[in-house]
Each structure stands twice: as C-alpha cells, then as structure tokens.
C-alpha positions as a Markdown table, in Angstrom:
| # | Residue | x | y | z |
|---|---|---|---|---|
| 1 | Unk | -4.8 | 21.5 | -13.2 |
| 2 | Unk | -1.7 | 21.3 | -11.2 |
| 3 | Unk | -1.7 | 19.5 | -8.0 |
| 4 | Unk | 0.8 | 19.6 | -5.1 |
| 5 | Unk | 1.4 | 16.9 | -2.5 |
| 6 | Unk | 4.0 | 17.0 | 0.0 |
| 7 | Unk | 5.9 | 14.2 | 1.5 |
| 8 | Unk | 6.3 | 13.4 | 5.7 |
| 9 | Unk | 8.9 | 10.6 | 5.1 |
| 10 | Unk | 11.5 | 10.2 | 3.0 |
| 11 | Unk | 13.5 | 6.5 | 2.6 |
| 12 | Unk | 17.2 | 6.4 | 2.5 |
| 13 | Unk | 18.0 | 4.7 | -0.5 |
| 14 | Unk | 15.0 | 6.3 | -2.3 |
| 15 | Unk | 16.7 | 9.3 | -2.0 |
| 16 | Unk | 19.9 | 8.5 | -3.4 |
| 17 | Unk | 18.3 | 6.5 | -6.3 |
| 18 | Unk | 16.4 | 9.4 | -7.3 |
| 19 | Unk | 19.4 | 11.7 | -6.4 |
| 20 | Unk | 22.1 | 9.8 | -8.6 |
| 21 | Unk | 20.8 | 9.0 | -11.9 |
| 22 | Unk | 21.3 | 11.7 | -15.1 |
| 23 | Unk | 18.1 | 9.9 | -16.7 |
| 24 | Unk | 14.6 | 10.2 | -15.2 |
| 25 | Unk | 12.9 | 7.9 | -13.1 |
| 26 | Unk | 10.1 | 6.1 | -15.5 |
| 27 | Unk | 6.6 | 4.7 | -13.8 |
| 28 | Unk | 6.5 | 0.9 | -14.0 |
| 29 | Unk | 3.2 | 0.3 | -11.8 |
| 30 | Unk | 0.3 | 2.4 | -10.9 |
| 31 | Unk | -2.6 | 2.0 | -7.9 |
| 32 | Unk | -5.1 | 3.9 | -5.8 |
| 33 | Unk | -2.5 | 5.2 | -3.4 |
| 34 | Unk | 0.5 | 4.4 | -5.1 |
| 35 | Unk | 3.0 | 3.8 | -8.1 |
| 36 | Unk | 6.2 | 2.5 | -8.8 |
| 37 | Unk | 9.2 | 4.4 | -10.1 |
| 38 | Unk | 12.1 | 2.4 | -12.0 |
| 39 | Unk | 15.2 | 4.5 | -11.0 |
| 40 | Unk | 17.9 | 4.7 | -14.0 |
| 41 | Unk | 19.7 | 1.9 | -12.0 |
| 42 | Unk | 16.8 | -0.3 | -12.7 |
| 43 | Unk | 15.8 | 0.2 | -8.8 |
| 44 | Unk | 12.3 | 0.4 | -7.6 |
| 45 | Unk | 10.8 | 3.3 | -5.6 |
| 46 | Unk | 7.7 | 2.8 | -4.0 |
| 47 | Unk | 5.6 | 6.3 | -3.8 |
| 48 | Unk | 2.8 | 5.6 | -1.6 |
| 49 | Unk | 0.4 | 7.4 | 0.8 |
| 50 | Unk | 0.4 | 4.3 | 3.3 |
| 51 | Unk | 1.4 | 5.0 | 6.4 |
| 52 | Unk | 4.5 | 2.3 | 6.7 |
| 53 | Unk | 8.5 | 4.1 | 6.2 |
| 54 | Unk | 10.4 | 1.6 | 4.2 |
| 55 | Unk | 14.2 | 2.9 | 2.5 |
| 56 | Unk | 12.8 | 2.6 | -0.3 |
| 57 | Unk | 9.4 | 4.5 | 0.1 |
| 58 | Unk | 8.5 | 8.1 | -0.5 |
| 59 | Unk | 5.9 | 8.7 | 1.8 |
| 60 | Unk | 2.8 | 10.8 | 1.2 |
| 61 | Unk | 0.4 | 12.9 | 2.8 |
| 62 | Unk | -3.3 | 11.2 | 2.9 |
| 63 | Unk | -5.7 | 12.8 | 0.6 |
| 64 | Unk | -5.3 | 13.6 | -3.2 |
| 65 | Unk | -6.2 | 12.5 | -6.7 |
| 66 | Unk | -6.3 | 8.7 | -7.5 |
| 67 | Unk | -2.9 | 7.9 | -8.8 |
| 68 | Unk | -4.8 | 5.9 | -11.4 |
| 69 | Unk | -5.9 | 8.7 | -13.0 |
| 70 | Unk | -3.6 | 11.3 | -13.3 |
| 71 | Unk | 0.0 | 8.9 | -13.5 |
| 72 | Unk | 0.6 | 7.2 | -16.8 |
| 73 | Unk | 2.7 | 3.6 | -16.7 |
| 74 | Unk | 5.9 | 5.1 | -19.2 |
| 75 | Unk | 5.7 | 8.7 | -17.9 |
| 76 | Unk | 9.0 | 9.9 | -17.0 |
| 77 | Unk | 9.7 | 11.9 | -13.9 |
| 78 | Unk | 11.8 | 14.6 | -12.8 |
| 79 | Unk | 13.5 | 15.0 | -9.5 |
| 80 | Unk | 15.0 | 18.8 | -8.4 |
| 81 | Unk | 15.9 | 20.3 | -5.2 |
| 82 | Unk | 13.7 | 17.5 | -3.5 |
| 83 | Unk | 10.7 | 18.1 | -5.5 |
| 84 | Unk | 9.6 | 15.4 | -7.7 |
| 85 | Unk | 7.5 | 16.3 | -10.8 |
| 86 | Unk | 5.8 | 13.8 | -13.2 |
| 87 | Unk | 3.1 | 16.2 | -15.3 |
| 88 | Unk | 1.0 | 18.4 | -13.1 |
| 89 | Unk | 1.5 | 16.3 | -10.4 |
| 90 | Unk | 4.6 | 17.8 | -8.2 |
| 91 | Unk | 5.6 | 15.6 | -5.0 |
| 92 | Unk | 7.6 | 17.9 | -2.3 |
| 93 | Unk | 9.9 | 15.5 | -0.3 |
| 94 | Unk | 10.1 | 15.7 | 3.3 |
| 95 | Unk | 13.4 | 16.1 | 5.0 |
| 96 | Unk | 12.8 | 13.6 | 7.4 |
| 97 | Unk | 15.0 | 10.5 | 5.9 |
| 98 | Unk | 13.9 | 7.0 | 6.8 |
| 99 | Unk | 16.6 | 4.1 | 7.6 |
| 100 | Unk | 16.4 | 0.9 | 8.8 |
| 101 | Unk | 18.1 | 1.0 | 12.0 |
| 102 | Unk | 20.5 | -1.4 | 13.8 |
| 103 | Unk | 20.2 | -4.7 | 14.6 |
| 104 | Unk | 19.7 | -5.0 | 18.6 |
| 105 | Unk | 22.6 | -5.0 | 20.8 |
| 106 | Unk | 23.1 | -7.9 | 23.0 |
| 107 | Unk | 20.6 | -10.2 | 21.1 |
| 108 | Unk | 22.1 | -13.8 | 21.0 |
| 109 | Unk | 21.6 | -17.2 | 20.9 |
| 110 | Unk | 19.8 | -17.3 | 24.7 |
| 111 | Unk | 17.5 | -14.4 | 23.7 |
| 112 | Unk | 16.0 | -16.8 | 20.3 |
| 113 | Unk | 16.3 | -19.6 | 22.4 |
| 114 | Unk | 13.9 | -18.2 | 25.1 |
| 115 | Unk | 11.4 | -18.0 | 22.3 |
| 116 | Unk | 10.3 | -21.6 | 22.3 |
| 117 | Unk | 6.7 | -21.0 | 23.0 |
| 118 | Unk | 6.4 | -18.1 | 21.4 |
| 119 | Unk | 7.2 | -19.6 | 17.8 |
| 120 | Unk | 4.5 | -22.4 | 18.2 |
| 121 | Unk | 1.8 | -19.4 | 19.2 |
| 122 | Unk | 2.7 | -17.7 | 16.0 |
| 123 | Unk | 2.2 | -20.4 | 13.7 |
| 124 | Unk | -1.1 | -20.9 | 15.2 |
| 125 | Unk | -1.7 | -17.4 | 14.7 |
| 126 | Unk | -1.0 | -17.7 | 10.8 |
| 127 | Unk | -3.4 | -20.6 | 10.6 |
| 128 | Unk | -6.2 | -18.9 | 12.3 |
| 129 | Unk | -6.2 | -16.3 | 9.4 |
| 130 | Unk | -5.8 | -18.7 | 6.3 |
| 131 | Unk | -7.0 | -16.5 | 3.7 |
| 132 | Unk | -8.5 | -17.5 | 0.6 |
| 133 | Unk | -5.5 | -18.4 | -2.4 |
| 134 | Unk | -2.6 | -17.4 | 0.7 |
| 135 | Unk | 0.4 | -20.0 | 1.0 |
| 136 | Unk | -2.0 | -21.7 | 3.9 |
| 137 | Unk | -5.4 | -21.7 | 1.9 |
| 138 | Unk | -5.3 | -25.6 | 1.8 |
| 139 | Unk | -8.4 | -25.5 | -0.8 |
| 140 | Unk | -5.9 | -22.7 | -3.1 |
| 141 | Unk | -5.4 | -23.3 | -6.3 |
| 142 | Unk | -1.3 | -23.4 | -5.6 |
| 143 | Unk | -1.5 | -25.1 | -2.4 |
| 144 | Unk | -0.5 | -28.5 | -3.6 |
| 145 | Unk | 2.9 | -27.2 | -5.0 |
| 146 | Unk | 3.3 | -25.2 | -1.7 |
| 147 | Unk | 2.9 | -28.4 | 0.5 |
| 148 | Unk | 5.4 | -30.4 | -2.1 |
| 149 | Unk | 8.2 | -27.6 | -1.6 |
| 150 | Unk | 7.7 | -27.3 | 2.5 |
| 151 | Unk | 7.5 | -30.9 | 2.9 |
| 152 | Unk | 10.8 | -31.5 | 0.5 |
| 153 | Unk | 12.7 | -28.5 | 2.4 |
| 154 | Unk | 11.5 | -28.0 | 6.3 |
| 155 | Unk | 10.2 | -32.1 | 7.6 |
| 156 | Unk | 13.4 | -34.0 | 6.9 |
| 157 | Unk | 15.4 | -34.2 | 9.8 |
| 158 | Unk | 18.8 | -33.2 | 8.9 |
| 159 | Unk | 19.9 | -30.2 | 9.2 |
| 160 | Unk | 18.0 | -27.0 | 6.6 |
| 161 | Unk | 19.5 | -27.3 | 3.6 |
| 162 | Unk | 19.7 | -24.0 | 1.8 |
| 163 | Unk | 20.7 | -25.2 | -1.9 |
| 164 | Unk | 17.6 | -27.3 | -1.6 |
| 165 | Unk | 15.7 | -24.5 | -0.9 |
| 166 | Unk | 17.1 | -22.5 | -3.3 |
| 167 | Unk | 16.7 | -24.9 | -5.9 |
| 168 | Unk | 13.2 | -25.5 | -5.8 |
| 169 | Unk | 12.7 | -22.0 | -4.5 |
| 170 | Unk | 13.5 | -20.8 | -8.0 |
| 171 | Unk | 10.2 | -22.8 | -9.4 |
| 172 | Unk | 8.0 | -21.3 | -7.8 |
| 173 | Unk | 8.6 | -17.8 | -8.1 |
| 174 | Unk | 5.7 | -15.8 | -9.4 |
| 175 | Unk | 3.4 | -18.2 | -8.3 |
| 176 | Unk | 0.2 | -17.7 | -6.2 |
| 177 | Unk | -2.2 | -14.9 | -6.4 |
| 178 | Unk | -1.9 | -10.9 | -5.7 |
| 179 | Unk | 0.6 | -8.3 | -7.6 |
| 180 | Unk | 3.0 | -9.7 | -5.8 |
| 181 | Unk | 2.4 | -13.5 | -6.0 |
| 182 | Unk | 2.1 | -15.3 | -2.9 |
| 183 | Unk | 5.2 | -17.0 | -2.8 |
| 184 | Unk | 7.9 | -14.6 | -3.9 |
| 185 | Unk | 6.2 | -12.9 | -0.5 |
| 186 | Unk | 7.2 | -16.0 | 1.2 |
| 187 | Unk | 10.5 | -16.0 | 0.1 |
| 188 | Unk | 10.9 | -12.0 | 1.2 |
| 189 | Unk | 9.3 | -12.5 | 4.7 |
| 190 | Unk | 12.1 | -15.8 | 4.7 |
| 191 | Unk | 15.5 | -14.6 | 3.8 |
| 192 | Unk | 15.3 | -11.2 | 5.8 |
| 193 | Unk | 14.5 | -13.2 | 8.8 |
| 194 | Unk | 17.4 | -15.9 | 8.1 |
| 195 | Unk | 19.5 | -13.5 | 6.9 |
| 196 | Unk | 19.3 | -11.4 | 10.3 |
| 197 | Unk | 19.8 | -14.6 | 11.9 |
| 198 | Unk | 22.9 | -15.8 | 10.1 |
| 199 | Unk | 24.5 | -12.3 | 10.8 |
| 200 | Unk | 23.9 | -12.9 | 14.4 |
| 201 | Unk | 25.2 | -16.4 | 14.2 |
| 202 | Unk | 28.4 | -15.8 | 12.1 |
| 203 | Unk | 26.9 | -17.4 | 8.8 |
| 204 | Unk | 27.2 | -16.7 | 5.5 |
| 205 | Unk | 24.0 | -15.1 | 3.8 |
| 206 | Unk | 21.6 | -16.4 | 1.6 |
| 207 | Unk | 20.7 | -14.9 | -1.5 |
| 208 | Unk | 18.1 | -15.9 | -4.4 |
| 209 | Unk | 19.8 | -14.7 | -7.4 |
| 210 | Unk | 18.1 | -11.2 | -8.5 |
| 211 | Unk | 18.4 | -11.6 | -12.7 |
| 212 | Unk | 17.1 | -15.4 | -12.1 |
| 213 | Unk | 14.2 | -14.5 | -10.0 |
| 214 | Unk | 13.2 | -11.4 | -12.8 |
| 215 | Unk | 12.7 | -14.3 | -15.3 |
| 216 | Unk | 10.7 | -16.0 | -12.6 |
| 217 | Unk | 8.1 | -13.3 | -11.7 |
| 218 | Unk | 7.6 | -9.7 | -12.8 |
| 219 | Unk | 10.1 | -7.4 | -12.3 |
| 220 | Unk | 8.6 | -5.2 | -9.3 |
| 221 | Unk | 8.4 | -8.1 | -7.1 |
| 222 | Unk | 11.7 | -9.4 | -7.9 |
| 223 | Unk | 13.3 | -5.7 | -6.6 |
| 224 | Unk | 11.0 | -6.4 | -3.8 |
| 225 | Unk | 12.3 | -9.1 | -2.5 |
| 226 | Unk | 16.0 | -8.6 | -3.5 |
| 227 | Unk | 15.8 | -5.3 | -1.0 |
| 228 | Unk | 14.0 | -7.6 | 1.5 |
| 229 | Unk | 17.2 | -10.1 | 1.4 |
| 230 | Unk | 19.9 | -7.7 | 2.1 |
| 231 | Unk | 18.1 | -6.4 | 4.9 |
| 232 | Unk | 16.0 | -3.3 | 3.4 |
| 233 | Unk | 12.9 | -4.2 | 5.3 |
| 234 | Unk | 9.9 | -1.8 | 5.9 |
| 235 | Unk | 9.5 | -0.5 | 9.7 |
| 236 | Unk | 6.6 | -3.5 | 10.4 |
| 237 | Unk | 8.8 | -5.8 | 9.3 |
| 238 | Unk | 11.9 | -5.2 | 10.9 |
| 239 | Unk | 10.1 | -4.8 | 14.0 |
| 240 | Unk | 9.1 | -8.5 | 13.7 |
| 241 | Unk | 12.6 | -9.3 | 13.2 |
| 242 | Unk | 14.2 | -7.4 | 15.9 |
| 243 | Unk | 12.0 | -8.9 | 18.4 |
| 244 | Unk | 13.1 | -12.4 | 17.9 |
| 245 | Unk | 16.8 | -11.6 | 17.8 |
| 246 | Unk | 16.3 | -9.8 | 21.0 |
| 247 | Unk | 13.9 | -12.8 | 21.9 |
| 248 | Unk | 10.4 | -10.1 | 23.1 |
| 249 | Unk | 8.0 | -13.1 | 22.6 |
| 250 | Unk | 5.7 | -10.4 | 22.9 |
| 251 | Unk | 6.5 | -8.0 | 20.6 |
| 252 | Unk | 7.4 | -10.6 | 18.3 |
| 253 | Unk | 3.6 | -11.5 | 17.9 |
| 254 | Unk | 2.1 | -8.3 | 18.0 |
| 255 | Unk | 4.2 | -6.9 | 15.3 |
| 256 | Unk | 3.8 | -9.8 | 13.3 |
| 257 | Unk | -0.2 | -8.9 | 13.0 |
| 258 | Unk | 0.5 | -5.3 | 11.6 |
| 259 | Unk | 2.6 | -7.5 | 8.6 |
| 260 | Unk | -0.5 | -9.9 | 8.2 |
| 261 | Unk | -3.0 | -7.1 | 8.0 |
| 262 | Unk | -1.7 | -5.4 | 4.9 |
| 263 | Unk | -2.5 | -6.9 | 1.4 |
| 264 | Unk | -5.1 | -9.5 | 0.6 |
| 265 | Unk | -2.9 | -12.5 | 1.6 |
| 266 | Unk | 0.7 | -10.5 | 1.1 |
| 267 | Unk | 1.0 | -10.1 | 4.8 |
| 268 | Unk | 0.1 | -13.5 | 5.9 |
| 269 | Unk | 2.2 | -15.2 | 3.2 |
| 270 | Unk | 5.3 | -12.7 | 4.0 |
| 271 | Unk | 4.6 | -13.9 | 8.0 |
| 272 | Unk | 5.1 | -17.3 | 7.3 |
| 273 | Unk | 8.2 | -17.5 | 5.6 |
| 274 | Unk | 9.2 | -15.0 | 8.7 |
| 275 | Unk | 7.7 | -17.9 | 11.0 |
| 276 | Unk | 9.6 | -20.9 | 9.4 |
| 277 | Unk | 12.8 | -19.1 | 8.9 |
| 278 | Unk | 12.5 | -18.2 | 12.7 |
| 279 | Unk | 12.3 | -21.5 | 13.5 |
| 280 | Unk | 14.9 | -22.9 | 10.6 |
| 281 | Unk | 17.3 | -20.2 | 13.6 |
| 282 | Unk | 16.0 | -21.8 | 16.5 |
| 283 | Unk | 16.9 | -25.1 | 15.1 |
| 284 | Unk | 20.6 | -24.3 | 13.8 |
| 285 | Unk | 21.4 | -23.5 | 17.6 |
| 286 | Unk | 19.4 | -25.7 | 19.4 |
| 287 | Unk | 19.9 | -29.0 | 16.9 |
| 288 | Unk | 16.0 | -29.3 | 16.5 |
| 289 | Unk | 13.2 | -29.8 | 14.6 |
| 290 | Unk | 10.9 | -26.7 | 15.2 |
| 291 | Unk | 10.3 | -25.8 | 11.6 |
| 292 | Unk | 9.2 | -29.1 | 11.1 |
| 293 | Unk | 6.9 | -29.2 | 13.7 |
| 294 | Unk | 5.7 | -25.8 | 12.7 |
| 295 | Unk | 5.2 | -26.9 | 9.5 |
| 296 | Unk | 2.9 | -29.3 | 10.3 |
| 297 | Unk | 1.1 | -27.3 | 12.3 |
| 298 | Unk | 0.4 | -24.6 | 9.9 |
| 299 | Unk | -1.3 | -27.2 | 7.2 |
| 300 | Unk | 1.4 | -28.1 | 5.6 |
C-alpha cells in the first residue's frame, strides 16, 4: 500500500545533494524514525522525523510506518519536483529550507572571556550525567584510552597543540559504543566549536582528514563529522556555539542540555568535546590553562 508523508523542513545542502546528482540517492542506514541516504556525491542525507533542522536533514511529519519495515538498506530513491519516492513510500518536501545561520555579530574576545565561570559549571554539568560506556563513564570499557589521549593533548601546559591532537585523534576513531561511536562524537562536538573560534580569532581551521577518518570508522559517521567541522551543525548545536562566541553564559548551558539529551551517550560525548574546545579558546586568548583544569574535573 502506498504511503505519503510530507516534510515541514527542508536542509540546505540536502536539497542541493538530492537536486544535483543524475544517479539516485541509495539507503545506507535504516532506524525507527529514520534512514540514511548516500547522495551520488557520496554525501549523507539524514531523513528523520526528529524534531531538530540540520542542512543536511529532511525533516518529517510525526506519525507513520517504521522505517524499518518498509525501507530496504540498497534501495534506490528517486527525487522529482520535491517529492522523494523510494517504493510506496513517497516523501513530499517542504518548502521551508533550513540553513545554518551567521555567526553573531560583535562576538569577540571580551564576550568568551566573560565566560570564565560559566565553562567550569558546564563541565560539572557533563559529569553529573556520566552515562554508562560515554567518554566520562570511568568504569567504560574505552575509558582508559580516553583518559591516555586527554591527558597527552589538554594537561601539558604549553600551548594546545593541534597535530598532537590530530595525531592521536586519528586512533581512536570508531571507538566507543553507539552507531556513532563515542569518540568520533567527541571529535564532531570539538572541531565545530574550535573551528567557530578560530574564525573569530583569525586562525586557520582544523580539519581531520575525511578519507582517513572513513578507514577509521564507518562511513556515516565519518560524513557526520566532516559536515560538523566545516560548520554544518544541527540548530541545538549551533545554538551552544553561538552563545559562547557571543559569551550568554546562560544560554550556553541550557542549550548545551538539549545536545546531551539526544542519543544514549551521543549527546553527552558530542558536549564534551564542545566543552574542552571551549575552553582550548578561552585559553588561546587568555594564555591559560582552563581545559586543563576542566579536564580534570570531568574525570579525566
């Protein structure tokens, strides 16, 4: 029996993946509520009846048959006139285009800098959570290696050095529990935030390298956290980071518990790579040694 859902938001960049390839979009992953398209481009389009806008989502109406059943992993998709079609199942997109919008005006060095006890409170925030296998589960199965890497790349007290952290960054992608593993989550919630930083400071970027980190860990979460690095963050997300650049203490901590709520541990493990790279910021301008600090007083 056919079935027709229609969409209420439609991301940016999932629109002009779907729009701009001659082959069809094939399903890579399917769950309850959502699936995975892989674009001709080999990009990811998330298809989802969760609430949260991303560039890269197509978002649902709630209700409706359980992806599970009625989506195969391999099935090819069509995309016509803003309807998407895999089998009986035909998707009508909304016309209301998701973006990620611009960084805040006038947010500088003072306005991180007036975050100094805010950034503490959120790292005690994380550690109140510590959910079973997450980055801070000190009894986790990982949690050893985790430990190893923050203590070699956040407590010494020169200055962050990013090919350390790239270095052994690359080891230990994949690892860690949920679909998308516990640290590559890390790494995500990390780079947007230091990216946003280092455009607001005048740095160069940081990137993990996107075909290295697909031999790493599977390929969904690799897209994942390649958009997540150049700045395509879902709305939760890049509400976290646009209240520290504009330095709302506030805001920074209450949108930083609509990230840790979603997942098992994905959230929580996304917020505290957001947390330390915060602080790595905070310490570029103000010659310190927050993330250390922070660090230590998440566990690690």
């Amino acid at each position: 029996m056919s079935v027709t859902i229609s969409g209420w938001s439609t991301g940016e960049k999932a629109l002009e993946w779907l729009s701009g390839g001659a082959a069809p979009p094939v399903v890579a992953n399917v769950f309850l509520n959502s699936f995975y398209l892989k674009t001709r481009s080999s990009d990811l389009v998330n298809v989802t009846r969760k609430e949260v806008r991303s560039p890269v989502n197509i978002n649902l109406e709630a209700g409706g048959p359980d992806f599970q059943k009625g989506i195969r992993v391999g099935e090819r998709a069509t995309f016509d006139s803003g309807v998407l079609s895999l089998g009986q199942v035909k998707l009508l997109l909304s016309d209301q285009v998701f973006k990620n919008s611009e960084r805040p005006e006038g947010a500088g060095e003072q306005s991180i800098l007036s975050l100094k006890d805010m950034l503490p409170a959120a790292a005690a925030l994380l550690r109140a959570f510590n959910l079973p296998e997450s980055i801070l589960d000190a009894h986790g199965r990982a949690f050893d290696t985790y430990r190893s890497f923050v203590n070699a790349v956040f407590l010494p007290t020169s200055p962050f050095d990013e090919a350390s952290f790239l270095g052994k960054g690359y080891g230990l992608l994949g690892l860690g529990s949920g679909f998308t593993p516990s640290f590559d989550d890390f790494m995500a919630g990390f780079l947007c935030t230091y990216n946003a930083g280092n455009a607001l400071l005048k740095r160069s970027k940081l990137f993990v390298d996107a075909t290295k980190a697909q031999k790493k860990t599977s390929w969904a979460s690799a897209k994942l956290l390649d958009y997540m690095q150049h700045g395509l963050m879902d709305e939760d997300v890049e509400s976290v980071v646009s209240s520290f650049l504009r330095g709302d203490g506030d805001a920074y901590i209450l949108s930083m518990q609509d990230v840790v709520a979603r997942g098992h541990s994905s959230g929580l493990d996304m917020s505290v790579g957001i947390v330390l790279a915060s602080a790595t910021i905070f310490d570029l301008i103000d010659h310190g040694s927050l993330a250390a600090k922070l660090s230590k007083s998440m566990g690690f």
